[in-house]
C-alpha positions in Angstrom: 41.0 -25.0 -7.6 39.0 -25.6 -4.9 40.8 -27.9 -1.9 39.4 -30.7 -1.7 41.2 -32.6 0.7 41.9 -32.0 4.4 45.8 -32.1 5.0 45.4 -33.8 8.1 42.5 -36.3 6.7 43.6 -40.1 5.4 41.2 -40.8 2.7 40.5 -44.2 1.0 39.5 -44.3 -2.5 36.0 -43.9 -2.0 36.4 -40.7 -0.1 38.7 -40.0 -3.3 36.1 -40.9 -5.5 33.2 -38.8 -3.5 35.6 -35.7 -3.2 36.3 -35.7 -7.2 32.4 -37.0 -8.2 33.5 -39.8 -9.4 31.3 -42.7 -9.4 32.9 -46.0 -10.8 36.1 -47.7 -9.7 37.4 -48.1 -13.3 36.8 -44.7 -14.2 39.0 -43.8 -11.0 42.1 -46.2 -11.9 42.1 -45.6 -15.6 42.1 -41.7 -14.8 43.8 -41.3 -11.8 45.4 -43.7 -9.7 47.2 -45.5 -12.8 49.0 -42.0 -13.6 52.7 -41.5 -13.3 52.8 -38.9 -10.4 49.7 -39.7 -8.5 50.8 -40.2 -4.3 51.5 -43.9 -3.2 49.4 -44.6 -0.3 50.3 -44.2 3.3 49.2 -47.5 4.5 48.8 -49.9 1.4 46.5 -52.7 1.5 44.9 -54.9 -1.1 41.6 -54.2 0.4 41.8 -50.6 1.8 44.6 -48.4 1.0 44.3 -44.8 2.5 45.8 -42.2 0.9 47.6 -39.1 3.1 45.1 -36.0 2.4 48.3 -33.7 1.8 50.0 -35.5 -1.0 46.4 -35.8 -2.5 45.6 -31.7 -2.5 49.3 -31.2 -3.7 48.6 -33.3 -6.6 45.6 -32.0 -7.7 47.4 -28.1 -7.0 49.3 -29.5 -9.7 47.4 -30.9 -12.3 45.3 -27.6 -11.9 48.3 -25.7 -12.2 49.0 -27.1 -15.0 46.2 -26.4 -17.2 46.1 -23.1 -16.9 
């Protein structure tokens, strides 16, 4: 898998959602974000959480991974 994410990058969920292709919010939470394992974000907000780029790219190592 290609990385995505920059490990020293914060990302909010629409640089999530631009990084994966992703183009509507629901799609994102039903898929992602709602999943047991996917990262808590580094500075929660109700209106713009950001997300630490190296718990994102581990992740998604994972899930990759695990498709083999």
């Amino acid at each position: 898998m290609d990385k995505h994410f920059d490990q020293t990058k914060w990302y909010s969920q629409k640089d999530i959602m631009n990084e994966l292709g992703i183009k509507s919010y629901a799609t994102f939470r039903k898929y992602y974000k709602n999943k047991k394992g996917f990262p808590k974000p580094v500075m929660d907000s109700k209106t713009h959480p950001k997300w630490d780029g190296l718990a994102l790219q581990n992740h998604f190592f994972k899930l990759a991974n695990r498709y083999k």
